[in-house]
C-alpha positions as CSV (number, residue, x, y, z in Angstrom):
1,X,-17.2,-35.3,47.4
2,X,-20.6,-36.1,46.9
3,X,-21.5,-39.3,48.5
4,X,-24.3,-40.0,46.3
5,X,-21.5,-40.5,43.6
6,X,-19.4,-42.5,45.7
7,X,-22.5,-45.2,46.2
8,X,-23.2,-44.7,42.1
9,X,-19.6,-45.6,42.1
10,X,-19.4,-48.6,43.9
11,X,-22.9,-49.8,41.9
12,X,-21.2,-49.2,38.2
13,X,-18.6,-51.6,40.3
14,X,-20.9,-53.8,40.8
15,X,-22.1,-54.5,37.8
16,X,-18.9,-54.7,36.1
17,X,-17.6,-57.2,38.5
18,X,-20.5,-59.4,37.9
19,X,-20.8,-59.3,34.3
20,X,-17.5,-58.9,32.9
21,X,-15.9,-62.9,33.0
22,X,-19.8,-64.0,32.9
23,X,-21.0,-65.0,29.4
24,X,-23.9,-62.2,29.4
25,X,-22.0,-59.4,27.9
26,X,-20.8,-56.7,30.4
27,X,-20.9,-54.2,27.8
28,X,-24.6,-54.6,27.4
29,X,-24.7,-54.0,31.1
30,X,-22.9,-51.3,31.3
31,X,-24.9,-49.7,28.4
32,X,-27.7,-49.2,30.7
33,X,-26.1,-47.6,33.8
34,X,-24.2,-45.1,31.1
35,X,-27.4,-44.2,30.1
36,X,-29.0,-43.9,33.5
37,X,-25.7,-42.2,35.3
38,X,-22.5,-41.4,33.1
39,X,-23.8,-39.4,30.8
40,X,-27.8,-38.5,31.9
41,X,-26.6,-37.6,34.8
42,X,-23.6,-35.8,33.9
43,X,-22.0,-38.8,36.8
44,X,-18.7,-37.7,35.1
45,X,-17.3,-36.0,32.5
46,X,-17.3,-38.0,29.2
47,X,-13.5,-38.4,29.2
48,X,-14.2,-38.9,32.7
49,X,-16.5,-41.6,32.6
50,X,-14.5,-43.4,29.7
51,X,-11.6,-43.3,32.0
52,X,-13.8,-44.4,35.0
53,X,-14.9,-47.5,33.0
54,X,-11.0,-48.7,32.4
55,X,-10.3,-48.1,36.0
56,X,-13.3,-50.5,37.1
57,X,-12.0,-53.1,34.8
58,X,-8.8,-53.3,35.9
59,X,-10.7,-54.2,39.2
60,X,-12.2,-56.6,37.3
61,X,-8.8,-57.9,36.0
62,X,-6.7,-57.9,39.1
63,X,-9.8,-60.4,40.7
64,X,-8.8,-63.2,38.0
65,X,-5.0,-62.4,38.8
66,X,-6.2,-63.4,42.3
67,X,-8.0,-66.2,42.2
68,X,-5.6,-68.1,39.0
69,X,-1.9,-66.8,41.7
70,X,-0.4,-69.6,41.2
71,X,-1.4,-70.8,37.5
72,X,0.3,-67.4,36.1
73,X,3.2,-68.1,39.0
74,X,3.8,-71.6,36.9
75,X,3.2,-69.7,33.2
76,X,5.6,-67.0,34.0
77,X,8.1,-69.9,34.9
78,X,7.9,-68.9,38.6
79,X,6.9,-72.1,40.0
80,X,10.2,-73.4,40.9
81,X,10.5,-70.9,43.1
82,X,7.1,-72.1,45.4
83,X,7.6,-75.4,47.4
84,X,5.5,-78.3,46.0
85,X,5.5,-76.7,42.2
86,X,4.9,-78.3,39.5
87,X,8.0,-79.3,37.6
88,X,6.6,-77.1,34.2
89,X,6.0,-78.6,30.8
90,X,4.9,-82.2,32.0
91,X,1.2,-82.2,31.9
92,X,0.7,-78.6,32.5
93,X,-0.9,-75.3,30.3
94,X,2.0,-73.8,28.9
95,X,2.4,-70.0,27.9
96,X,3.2,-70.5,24.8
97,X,-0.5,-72.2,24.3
98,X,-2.0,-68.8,26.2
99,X,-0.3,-67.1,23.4
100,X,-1.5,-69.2,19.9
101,X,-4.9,-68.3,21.9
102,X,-4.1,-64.4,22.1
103,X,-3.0,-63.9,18.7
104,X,-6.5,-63.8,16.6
105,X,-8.2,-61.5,18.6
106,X,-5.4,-59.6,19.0
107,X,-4.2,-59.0,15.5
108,X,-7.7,-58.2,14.7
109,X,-8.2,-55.9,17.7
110,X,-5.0,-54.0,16.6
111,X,-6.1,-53.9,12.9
112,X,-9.6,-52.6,13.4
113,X,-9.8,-50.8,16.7
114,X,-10.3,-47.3,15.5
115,X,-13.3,-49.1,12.9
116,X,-14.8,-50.7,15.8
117,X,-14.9,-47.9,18.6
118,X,-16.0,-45.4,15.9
119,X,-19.0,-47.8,14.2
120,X,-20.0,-50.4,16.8
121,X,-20.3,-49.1,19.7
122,X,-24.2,-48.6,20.0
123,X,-26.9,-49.9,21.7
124,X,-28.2,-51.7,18.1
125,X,-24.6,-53.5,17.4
126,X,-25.1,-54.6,20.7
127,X,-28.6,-56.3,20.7
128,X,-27.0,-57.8,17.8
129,X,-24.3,-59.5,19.3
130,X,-26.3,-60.6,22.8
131,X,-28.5,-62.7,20.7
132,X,-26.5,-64.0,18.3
133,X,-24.1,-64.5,20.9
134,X,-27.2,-66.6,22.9
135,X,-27.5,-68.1,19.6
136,X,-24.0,-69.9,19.8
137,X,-23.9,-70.2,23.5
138,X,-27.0,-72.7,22.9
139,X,-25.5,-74.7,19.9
140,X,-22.7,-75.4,22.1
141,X,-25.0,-76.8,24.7
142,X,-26.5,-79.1,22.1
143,X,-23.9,-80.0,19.7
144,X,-21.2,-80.1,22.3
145,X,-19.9,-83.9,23.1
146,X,-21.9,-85.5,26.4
147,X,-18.3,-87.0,27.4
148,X,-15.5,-84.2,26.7
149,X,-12.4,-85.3,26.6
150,X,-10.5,-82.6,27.9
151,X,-12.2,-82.5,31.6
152,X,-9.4,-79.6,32.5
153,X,-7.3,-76.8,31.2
154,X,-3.8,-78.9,31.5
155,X,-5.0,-81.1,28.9
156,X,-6.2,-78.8,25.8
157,X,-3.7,-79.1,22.6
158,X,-2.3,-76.6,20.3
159,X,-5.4,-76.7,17.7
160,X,-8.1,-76.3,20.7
161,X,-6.1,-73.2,22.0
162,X,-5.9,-71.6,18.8
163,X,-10.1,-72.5,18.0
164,X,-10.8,-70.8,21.1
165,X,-8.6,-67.7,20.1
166,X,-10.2,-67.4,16.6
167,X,-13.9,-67.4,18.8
168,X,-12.5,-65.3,20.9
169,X,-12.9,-62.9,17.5
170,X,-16.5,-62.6,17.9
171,X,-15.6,-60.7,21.3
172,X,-14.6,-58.0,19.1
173,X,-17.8,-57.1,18.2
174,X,-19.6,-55.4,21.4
175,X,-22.4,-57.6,23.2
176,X,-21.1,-60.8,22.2
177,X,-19.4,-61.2,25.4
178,X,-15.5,-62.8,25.4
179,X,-16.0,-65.5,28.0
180,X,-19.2,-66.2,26.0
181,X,-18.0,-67.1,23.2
182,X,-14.6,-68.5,23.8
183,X,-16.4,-71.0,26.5
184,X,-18.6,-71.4,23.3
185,X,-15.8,-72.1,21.3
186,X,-14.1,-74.4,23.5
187,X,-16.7,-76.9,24.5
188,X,-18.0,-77.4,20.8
189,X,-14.1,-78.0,20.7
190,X,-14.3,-81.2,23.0
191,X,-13.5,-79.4,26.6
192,X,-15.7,-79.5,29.8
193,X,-17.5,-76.1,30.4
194,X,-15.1,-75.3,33.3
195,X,-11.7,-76.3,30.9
196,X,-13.4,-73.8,28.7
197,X,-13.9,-70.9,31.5
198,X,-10.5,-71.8,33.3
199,X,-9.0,-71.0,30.1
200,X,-11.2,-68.3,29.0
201,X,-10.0,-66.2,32.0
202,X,-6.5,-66.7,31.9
203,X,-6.1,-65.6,28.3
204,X,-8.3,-62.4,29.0
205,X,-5.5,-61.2,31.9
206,X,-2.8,-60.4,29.4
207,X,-5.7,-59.0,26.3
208,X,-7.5,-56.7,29.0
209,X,-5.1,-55.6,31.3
210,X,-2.9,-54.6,27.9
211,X,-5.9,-52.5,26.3
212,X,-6.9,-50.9,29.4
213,X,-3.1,-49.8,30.3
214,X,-3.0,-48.2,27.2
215,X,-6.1,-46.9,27.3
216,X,-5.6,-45.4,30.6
217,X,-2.4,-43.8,29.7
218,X,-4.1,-41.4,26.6
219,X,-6.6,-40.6,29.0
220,X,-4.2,-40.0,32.4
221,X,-5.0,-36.7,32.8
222,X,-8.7,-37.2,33.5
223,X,-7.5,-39.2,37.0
224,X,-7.4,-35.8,38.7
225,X,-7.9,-35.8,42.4
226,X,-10.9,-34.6,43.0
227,X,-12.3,-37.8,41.2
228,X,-9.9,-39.9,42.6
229,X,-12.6,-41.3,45.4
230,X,-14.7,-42.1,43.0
231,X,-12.6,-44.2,40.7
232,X,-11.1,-45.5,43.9
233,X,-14.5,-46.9,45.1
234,X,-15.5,-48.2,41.8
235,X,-12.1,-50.3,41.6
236,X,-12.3,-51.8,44.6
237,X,-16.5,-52.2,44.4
238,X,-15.5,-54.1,40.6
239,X,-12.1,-56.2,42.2
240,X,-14.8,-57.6,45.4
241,X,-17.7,-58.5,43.2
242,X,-15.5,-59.8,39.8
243,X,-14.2,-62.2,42.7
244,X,-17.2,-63.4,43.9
245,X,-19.0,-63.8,40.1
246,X,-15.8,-66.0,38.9
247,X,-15.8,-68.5,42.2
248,X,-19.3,-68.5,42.1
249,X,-19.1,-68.8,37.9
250,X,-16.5,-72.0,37.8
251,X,-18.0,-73.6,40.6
252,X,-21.6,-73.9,38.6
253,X,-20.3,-73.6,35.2
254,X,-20.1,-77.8,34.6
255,X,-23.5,-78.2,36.5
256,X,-25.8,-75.4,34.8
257,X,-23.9,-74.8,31.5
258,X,-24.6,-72.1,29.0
259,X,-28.2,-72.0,28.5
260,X,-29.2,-70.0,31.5
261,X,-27.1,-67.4,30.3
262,X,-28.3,-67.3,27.0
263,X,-31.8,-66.9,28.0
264,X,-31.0,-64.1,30.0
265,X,-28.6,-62.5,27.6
266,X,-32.0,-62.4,25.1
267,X,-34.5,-61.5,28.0
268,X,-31.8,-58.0,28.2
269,X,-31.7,-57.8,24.6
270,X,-35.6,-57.3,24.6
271,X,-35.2,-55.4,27.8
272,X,-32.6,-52.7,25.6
273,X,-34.8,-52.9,23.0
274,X,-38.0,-51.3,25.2
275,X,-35.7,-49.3,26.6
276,X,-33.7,-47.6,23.4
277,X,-36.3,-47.9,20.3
């Protein structure tokens, strides 16, 4: 195995572990290290690199599994089982909120996946949705209340579950960025940045980790074991650095807020732009 693809590996890791639960579109990201590696650079196989790219986000996924343990412990009603839990359903997200969250995006995402990998998927559709994502991410900022009233995720209703699920839509479209514009969603909603984020990664788990099972299943056969090192490196490359980006993410999120992110999400837009037309 070539080692230069091992270290091209563990760098398409990289930056899918930083950008995927960050509001500045991971798919924009990963856009431009397709184009410099996975496919210029015949880095894989094209069903190979499409199968490399659900392995790294499962990396991605299993570092948010991590660091919320013992919130999913208490939604799966596991908590009674760990000393000092929680007694469930007094002042606590419930699963059945998680769900009302899931259920836009996912209907959506079930009705018109075949329309959106075939026709949006492109480096324009995506310039389109990193600055009109920026666009919201900003009117949150501003329009957002000064004092929001729900400071943490225990304390968000039925109604600002399902508002955040229906922004969660915009996801859909490739650039926009989930966490983007379901934190978007959820402070123009009345919650605190970080109720917003906490939330905002819980509900991707279940979303993600269903579409990239699946998606790793039609496209098994391409894990053969000559590429094994590779996909291994970029999983664990992705899992290490997603970790870092989200305890680095929730720490800041209530102190910086969303503009930074928007600026730079327009800054790449122009930088895609030079770079593709």
């Amino acid at each position: 195995m070539d080692l230069l693809m091992i270290i091209k590996a563990i760098i398409l890791g990289l930056v899918e572990g930083l950008t995927e639960f960050a509001p500045v579109s991971s798919t924009g990201h990963m856009i431009i290290v397709d184009d410099m590696w996975l496919q210029s650079e015949k880095f894989l196989t094209q069903h190979g690199a499409n199968t490399f790219k659900v392995v790294i986000q499962l990396g991605s996924i299993l570092a948010v599994v991590v660091t919320f343990k013992d919130r999913f412990i208490d939604l799966l009603g596991l908590g009674r089982f760990r000393k000092h839990a929680t007694t469930a359903g007094h002042g606590r997200l419930k699963l059945s909120q998680v769900i009302v969250g899931l259920i836009p995006a996912g209907v959506l995402g079930v009705l018109f996946n075949d329309y959106i990998d075939d026709h949006l998927f492109s480096t324009a559709t995506v310039l389109i949705g990193l600055v009109i994502g920026a666009v919201l991410m900003i009117l949150a900022d501003i329009f957002g209340p000064k004092l929001p009233k729900v400071q943490t995720v225990d304390q968000i209703t039925y109604k600002q579950a399902l508002t955040v699920g229906l922004f969660q839509c915009f996801s859909l479209w490739p650039g926009f960025s989930r966490s983007g514009s379901t934190i978007s969603g959820g402070v123009l909603m009345g919650m605190s940045h970080r109720a917003a984020a906490d939330f905002t990664f819980i509900m991707a788990v279940p979303i993600m980790a269903g579409a990239s099972f699946l998606s790793l299943l039609k496209n098994w056969e391409y894990m053969t074991l000559d590429a094994m090192p590779i996909f291994i490196a970029g999983f664990i490359s992705a899992f290490i650095f997603a970790l870092l980006s989200i305890r680095f993410f929730l720490k800041l999120i209530n102190k910086i807020r969303l503009l930074p992110f928007a600026i730079y999400r327009i800054l790449l837009a122009l930088i895609l732009y030079i770079i593709f037309f």
